[in-house]
ROMAR-146200 format. One record per residue: residue number from 1; residue in three letters; x, y, z of N, C-alpha, C in turn. Coordinates in steps of 0.2 Angstrom, whole numbers, plus 5000, padded with zeros to 4 digits. Layout:
// ROMAR-146200
+-----+------+------+------+------+-------+-------+-------+------+------+------+
! pos ! code ! n.px ! n.py ! n.pz ! ca.px ! ca.py ! ca.pz ! c.px ! c.py ! c.pz !
+-----+------+------+------+------+-------+-------+-------+------+------+------+
! NUM !  ALA !    X !    Y !    Z !     X !     Y !     Z !    X !    Y !    Z !
...
+-----+------+------+------+------+-------+-------+-------+------+------+------+
This chain:
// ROMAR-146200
+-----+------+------+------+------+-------+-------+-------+------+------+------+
! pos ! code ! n.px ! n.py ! n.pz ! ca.px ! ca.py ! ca.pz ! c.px ! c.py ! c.pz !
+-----+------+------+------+------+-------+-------+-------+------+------+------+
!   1 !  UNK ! 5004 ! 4994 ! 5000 !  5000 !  5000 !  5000 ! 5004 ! 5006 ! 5000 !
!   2 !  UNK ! 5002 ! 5012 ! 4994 !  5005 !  5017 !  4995 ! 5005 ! 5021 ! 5002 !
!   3 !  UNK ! 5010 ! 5024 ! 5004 !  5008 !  5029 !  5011 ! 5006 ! 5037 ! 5007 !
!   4 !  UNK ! 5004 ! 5037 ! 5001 !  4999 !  5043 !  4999 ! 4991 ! 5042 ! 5000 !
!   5 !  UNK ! 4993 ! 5033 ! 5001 !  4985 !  5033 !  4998 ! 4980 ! 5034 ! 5007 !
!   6 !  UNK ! 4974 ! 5036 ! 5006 !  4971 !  5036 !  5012 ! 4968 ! 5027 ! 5015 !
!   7 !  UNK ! 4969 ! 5027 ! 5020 !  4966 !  5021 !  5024 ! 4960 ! 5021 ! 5028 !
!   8 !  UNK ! 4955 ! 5017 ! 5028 !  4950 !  5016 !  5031 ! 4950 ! 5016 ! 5037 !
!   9 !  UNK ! 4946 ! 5020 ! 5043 !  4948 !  5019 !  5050 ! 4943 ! 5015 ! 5051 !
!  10 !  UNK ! 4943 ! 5009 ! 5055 !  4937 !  5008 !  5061 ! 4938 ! 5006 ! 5068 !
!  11 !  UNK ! 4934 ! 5009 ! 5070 !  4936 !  5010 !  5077 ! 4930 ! 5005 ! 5081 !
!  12 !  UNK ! 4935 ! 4999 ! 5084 !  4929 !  4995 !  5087 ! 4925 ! 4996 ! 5093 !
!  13 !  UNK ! 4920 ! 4992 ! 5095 !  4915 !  4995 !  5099 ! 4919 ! 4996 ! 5105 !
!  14 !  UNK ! 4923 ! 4991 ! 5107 !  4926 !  4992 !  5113 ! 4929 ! 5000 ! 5114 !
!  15 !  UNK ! 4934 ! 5001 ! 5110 !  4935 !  5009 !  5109 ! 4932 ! 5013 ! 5112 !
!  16 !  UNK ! 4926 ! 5013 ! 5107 !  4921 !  5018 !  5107 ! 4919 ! 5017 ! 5113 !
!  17 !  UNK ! 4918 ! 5012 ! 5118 !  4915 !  5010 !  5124 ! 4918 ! 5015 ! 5130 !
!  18 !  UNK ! 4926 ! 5013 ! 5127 !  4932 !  5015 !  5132 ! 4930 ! 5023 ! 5133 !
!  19 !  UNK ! 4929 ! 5026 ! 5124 !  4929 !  5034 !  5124 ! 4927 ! 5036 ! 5128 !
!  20 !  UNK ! 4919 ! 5035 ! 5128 !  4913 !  5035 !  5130 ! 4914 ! 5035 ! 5137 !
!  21 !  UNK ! 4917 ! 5031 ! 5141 !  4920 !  5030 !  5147 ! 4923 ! 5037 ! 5151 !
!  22 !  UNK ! 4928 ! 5039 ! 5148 !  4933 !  5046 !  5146 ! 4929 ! 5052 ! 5146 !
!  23 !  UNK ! 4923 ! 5050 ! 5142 !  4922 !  5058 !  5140 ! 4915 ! 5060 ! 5145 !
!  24 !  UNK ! 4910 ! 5053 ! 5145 !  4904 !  5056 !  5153 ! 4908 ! 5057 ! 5158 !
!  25 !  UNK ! 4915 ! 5055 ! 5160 !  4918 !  5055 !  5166 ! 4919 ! 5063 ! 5169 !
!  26 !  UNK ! 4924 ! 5066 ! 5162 !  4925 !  5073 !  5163 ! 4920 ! 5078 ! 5161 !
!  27 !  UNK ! 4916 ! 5074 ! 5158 !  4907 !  5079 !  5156 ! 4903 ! 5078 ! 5166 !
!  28 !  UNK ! 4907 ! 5075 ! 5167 !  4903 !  5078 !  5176 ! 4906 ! 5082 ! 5181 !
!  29 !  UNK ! 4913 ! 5084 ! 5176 !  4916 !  5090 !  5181 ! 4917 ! 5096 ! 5174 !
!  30 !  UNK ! 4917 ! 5095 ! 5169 !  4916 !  5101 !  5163 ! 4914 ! 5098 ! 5159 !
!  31 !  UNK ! 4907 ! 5100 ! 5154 !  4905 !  5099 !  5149 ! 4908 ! 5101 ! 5143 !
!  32 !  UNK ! 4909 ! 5108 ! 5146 !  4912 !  5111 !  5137 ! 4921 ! 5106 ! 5137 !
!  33 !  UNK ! 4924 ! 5106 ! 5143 !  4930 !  5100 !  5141 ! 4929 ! 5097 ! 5138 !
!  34 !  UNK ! 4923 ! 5091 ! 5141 !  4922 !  5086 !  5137 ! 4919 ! 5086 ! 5131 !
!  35 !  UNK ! 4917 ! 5090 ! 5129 !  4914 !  5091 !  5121 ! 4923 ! 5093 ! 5116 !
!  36 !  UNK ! 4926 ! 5097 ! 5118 !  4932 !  5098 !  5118 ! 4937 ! 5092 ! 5118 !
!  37 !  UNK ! 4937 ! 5089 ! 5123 !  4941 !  5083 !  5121 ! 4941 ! 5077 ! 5117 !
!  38 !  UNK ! 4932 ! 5076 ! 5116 !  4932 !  5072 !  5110 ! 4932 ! 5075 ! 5105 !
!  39 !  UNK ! 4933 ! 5081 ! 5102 !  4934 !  5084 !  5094 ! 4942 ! 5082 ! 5095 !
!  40 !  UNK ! 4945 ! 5084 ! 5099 !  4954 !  5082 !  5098 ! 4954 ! 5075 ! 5097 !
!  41 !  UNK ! 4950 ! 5071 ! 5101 !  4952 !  5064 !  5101 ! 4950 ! 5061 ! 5093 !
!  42 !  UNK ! 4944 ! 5062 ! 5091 !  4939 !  5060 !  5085 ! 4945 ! 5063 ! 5081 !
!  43 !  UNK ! 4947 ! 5068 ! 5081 !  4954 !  5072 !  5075 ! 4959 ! 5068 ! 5072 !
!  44 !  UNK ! 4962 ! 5064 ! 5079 !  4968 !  5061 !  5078 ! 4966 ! 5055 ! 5077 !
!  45 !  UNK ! 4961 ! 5053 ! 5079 !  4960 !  5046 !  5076 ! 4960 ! 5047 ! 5068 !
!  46 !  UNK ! 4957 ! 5049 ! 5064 !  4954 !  5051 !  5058 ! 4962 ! 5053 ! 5055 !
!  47 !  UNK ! 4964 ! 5057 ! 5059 !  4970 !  5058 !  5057 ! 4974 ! 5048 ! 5053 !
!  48 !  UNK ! 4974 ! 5045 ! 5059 !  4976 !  5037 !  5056 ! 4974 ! 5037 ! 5047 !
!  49 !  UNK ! 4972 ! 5041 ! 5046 !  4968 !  5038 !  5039 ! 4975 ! 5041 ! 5034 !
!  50 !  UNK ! 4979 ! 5045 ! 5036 !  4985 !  5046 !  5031 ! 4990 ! 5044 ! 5035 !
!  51 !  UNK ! 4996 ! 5039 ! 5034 !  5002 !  5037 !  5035 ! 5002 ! 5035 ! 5042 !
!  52 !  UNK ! 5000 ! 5029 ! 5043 !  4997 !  5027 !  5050 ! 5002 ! 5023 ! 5052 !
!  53 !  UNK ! 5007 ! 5022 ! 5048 !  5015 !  5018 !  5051 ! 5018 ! 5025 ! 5057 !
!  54 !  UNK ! 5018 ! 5030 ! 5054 !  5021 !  5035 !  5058 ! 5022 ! 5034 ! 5065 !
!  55 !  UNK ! 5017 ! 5030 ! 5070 !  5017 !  5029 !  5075 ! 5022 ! 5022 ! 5076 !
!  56 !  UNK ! 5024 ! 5021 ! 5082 !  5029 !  5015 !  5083 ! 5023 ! 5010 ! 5086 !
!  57 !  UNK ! 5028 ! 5003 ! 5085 !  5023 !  4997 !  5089 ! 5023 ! 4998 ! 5095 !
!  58 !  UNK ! 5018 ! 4996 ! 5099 !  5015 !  4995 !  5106 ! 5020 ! 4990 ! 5107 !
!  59 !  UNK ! 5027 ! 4990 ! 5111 !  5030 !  4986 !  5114 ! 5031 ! 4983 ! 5123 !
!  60 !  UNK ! 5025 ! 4981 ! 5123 !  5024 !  4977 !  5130 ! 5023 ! 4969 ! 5132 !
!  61 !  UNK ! 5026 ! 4968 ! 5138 !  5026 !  4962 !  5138 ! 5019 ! 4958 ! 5138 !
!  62 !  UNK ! 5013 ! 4962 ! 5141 !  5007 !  4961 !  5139 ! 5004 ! 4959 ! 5133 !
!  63 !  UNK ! 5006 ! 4961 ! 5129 !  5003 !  4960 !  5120 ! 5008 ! 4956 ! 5115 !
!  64 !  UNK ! 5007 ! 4952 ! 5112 !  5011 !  4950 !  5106 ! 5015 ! 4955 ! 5103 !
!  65 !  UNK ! 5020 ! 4955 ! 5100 !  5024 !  4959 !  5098 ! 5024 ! 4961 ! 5089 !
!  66 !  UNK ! 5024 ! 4967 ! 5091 !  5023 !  4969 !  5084 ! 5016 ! 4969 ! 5080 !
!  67 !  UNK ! 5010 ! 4968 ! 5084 !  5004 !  4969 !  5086 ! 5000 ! 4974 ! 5084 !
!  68 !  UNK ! 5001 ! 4977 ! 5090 !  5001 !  4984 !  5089 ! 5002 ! 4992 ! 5089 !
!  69 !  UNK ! 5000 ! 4996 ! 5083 !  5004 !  5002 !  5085 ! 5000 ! 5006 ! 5091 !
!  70 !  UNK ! 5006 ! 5011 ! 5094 !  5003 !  5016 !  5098 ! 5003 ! 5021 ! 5095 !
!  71 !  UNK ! 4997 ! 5027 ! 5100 !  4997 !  5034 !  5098 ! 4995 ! 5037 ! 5105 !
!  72 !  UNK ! 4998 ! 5042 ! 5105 !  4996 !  5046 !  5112 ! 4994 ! 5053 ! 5112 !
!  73 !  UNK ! 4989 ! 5051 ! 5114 !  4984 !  5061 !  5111 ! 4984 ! 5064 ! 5120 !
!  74 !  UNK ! 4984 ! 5069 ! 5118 !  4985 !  5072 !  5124 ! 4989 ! 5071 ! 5129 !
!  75 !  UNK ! 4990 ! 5070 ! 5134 !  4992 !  5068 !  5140 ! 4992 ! 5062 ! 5144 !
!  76 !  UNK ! 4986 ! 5059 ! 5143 !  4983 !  5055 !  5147 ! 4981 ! 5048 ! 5140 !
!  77 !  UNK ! 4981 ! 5050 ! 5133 !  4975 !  5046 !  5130 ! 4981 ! 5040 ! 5126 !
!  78 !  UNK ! 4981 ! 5033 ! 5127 !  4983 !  5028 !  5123 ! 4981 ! 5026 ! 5117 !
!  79 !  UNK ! 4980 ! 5025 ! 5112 !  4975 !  5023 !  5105 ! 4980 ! 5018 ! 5102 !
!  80 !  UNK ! 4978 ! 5012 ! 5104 !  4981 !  5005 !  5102 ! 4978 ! 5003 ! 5094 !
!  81 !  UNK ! 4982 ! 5003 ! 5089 !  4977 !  5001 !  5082 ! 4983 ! 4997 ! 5080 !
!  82 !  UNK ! 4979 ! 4993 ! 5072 !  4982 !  4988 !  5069 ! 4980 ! 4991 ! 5063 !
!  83 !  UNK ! 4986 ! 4989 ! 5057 !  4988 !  4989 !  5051 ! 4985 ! 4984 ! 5045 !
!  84 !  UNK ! 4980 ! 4983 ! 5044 !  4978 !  4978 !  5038 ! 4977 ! 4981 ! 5032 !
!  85 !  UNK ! 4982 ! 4979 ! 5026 !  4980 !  4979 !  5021 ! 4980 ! 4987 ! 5021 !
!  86 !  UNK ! 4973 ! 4991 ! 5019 !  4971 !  4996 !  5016 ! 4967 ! 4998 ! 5023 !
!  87 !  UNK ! 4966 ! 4996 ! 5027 !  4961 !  5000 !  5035 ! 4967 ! 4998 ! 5040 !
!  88 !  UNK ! 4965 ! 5004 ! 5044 !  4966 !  5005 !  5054 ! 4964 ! 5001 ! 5056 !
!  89 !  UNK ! 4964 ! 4998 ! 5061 !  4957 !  4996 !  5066 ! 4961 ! 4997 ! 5071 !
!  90 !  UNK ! 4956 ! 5004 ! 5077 !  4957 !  5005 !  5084 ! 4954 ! 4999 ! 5086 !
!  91 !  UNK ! 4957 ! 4998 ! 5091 !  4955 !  4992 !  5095 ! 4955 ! 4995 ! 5104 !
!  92 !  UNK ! 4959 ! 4997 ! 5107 !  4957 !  5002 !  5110 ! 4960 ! 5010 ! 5112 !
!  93 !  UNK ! 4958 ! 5012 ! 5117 !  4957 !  5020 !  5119 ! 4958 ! 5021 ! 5126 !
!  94 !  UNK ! 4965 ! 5020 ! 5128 !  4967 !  5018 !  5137 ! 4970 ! 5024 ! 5140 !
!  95 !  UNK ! 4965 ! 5026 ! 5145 !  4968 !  5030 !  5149 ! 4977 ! 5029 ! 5154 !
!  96 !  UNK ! 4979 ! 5033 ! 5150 !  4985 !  5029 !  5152 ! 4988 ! 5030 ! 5160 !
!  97 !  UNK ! 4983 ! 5034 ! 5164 !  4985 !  5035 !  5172 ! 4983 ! 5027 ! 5173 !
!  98 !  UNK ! 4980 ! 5023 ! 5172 !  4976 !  5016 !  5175 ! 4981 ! 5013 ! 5173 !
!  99 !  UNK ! 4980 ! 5007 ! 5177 !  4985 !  5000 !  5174 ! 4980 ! 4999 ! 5169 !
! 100 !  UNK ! 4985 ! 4995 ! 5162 !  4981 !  4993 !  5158 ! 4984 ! 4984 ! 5155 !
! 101 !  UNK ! 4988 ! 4981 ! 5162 !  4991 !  4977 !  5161 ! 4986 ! 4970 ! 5159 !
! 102 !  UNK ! 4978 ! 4970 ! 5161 !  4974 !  4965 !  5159 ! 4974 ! 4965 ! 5151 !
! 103 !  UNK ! 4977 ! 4968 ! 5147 !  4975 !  4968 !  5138 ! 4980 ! 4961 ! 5139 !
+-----+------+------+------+------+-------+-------+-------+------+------+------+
């Protein structure tokens, strides 16, 4: 696959579950934050759609190797995806203050 050409993001339910998690959490101490953090988050995920190698593999003793890539949004946000063919797939969206040693 060319790295000019665009890749198909999908972001699985779990993901979405995790955001979803993230963003009622800070919608109970600031809403406009949290309307605000998910346009940044939703950004850079969407972003994965041009040259989604840029980011390095997820190397942890946790996960098979070379699995998957990470990406870090902001300060606190982990976004674990995989490479097939021509699409992304997020698979998750880890607040990186938590253990996340159970994946």
């Amino acid at each position: 696959m060319s790295e000019s050409c665009n890749y198909k993001v999908i972001i699985s339910d779990t993901a979405k579950q995790m955001l979803g998690i993230h963003i009622r959490f800070l919608a109970q101490v600031n809403k406009s934050a949290a309307v605000t953090k998910k346009q940044k988050i939703m950004a850079a995920l969407r972003s994965l759609s041009k040259m989604p190698q840029r980011f390095p593999f997820f190397d942890e003793m946790c996960v098979p190797k070379n699995k998957y890539h990470k990406m870090f949004i902001e300060n606190w946000y982990l976004v674990l995806y995989q490479i097939q063919d021509d699409t992304v797939y997020v698979d998750y969206i880890l607040d990186c203050r938590k253990d996340y040693s159970w994946l």
